[in-house]
N, C-alpha and C positions, 0 to 999 in steps of 0.2 A: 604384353610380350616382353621375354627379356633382353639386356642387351648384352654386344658380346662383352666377355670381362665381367659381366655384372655376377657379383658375388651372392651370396644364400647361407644363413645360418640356422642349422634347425634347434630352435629354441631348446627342445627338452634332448637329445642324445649328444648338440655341438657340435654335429658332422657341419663342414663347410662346402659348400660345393659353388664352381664359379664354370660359368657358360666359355666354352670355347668356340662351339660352333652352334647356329640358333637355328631351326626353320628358316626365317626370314633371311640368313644372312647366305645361308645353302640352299636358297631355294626350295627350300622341305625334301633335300636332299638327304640330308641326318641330322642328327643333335647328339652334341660331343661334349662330356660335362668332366670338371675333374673335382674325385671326391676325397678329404681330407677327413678322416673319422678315427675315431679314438676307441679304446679298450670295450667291448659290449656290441660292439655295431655290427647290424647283419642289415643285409638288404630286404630282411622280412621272409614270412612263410615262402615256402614252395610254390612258384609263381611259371605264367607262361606271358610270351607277346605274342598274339594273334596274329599280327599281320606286320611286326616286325623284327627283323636280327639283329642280335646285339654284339657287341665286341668289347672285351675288358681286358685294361692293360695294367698292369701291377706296376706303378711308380718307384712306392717303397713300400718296404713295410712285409708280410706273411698273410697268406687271406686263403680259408680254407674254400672249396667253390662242388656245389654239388649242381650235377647236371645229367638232367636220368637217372639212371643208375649208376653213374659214375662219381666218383668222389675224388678231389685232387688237391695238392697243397701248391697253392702260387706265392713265386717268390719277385720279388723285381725283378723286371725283364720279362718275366711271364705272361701270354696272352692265350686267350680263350674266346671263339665265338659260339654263337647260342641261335642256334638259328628260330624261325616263327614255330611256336606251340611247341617248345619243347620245355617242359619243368625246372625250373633250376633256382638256385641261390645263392651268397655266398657272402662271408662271413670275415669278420677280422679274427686274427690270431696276432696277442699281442696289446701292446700298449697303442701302437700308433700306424696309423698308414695312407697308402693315398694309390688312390683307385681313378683312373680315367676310363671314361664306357662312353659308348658312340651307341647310336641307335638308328636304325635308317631302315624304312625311310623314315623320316621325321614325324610327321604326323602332329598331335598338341601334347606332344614330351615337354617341351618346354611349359605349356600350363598345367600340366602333371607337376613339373616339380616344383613349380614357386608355388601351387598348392602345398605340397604336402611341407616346404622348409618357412612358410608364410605363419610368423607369431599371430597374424593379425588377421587370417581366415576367421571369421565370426563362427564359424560350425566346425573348429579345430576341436579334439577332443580334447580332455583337461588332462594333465601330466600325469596321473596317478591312471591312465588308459595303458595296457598294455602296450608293446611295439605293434605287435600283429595286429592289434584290434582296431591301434588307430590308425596303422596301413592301409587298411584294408575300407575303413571310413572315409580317407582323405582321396581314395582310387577313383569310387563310386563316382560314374559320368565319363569314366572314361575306359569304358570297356575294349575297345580298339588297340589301346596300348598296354594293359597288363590284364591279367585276370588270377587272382589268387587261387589256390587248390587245394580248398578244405569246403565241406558238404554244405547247404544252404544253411542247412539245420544249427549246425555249428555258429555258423557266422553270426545267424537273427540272437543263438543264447548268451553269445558276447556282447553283443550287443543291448539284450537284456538288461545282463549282470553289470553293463555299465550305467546304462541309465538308471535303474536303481539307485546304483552308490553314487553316480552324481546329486540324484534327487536328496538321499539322504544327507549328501552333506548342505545341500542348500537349505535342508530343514532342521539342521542340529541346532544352530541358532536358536530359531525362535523356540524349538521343544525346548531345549537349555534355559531360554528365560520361564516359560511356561510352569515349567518344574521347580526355580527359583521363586515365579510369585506364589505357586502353592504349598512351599517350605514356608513362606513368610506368614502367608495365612495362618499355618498351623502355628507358626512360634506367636502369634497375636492372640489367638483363639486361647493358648493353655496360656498365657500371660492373664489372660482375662479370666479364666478361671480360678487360676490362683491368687488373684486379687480381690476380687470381688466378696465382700463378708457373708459369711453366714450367719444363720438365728442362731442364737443360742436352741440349746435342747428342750431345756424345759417352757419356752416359748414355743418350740415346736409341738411340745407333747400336749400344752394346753388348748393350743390352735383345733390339734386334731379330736381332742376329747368333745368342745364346743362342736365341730362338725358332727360328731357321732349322734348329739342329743337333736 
């Protein structure tokens, strides 16, 4: 569990995020996180909290924020709550910004996020993983506190298309050498043929006549 203060960098996007308020220290009253995210960052697909409200408080910075059907530009000073099962997301505009968001009640938000900001989770996907795709891997187990909102079908072909191209990169390697010992093969093989002397012809011609008789 985290502590309060205790900071979070997520290795591939460099959002920082650092605990204000913790389950433990609120009694699992909420968890209050403040996020520091740079040019590209969204908080992922169109998402819901089952069984909690969230509250987002624009520090600094432009953050565009879809919720339902609505769509709004938050500027600092800006605040938005979201209450349970309702769709929403939101986004940076911009180079730079910082996002404070409360969730409550608290629930395991806090092992939600040192998941997903943890270089060092063993079943992290690998950086070349979309944003959504690896959102949506790092959530799994904790259905309680988010639920993404794209078809199952979708989900399992991302996930597909990733392990594939993880598999393939783990096997470039050794296909790479494979294909180098069998170029060497062939440069030894015509080395050896072009080395190797032949009969003369008319040794040849004689050989065969003797055969004929």
């Amino acid at each position: 569990m985290p502590d309060l203060g205790q900071e979070l960098t997520d290795p591939d996007t460099g959002a920082r995020l650092r605990f204000v308020r913790t389950a433990n220290s609120s009694e699992g009253e909420s968890t209050v996180v403040t996020l520091d995210v740079l040019a590209g960052w969204c908080a992922g697909p169109l998402h819901v909290h089952p069984l909690q409200s969230e509250r987002m408080l624009v520090v600094a910075g432009i953050f565009h924020l879809r919720r339902g059907k609505e769509e709004r530009i938050l500027r600092a000073g800006n605040q938005m709550e979201v209450g349970p099962q309702t769709a929403h997301t939101i986004s940076l505009v911009g180079e730079a910004g910082t996002l404070e968001a409360e969730f409550a009640p608290a629930l395991r938000t806090d092992e939600l996020f040192e998941k997903m900001f943890s270089a060092s989770w063993p079943r992290r996907p690998p950086g070349f993983v979309p944003a959504a795709l690896r959102a949506w891997v790092e959530s799994r187990g904790f259905s309680d506190e988010i639920r993404y909102l794209w078809p199952r079908r979708v989900g399992g072909l991302f996930v597909a298309v990733a392990a594939v191209t993880l598999i393939r990169d783990l096997l470039r390697p050794r296909l790479d050498q494979r294909s180098g010992a069998r170029l060497r093969v062939s440069v030894l093989q015509d080395r050896l043929v072009t080395t190797v002397p032949r009969a003369p012809a008319t040794a040849r011609s004689r050989s065969g006549k003797r055969g004929r008789r």
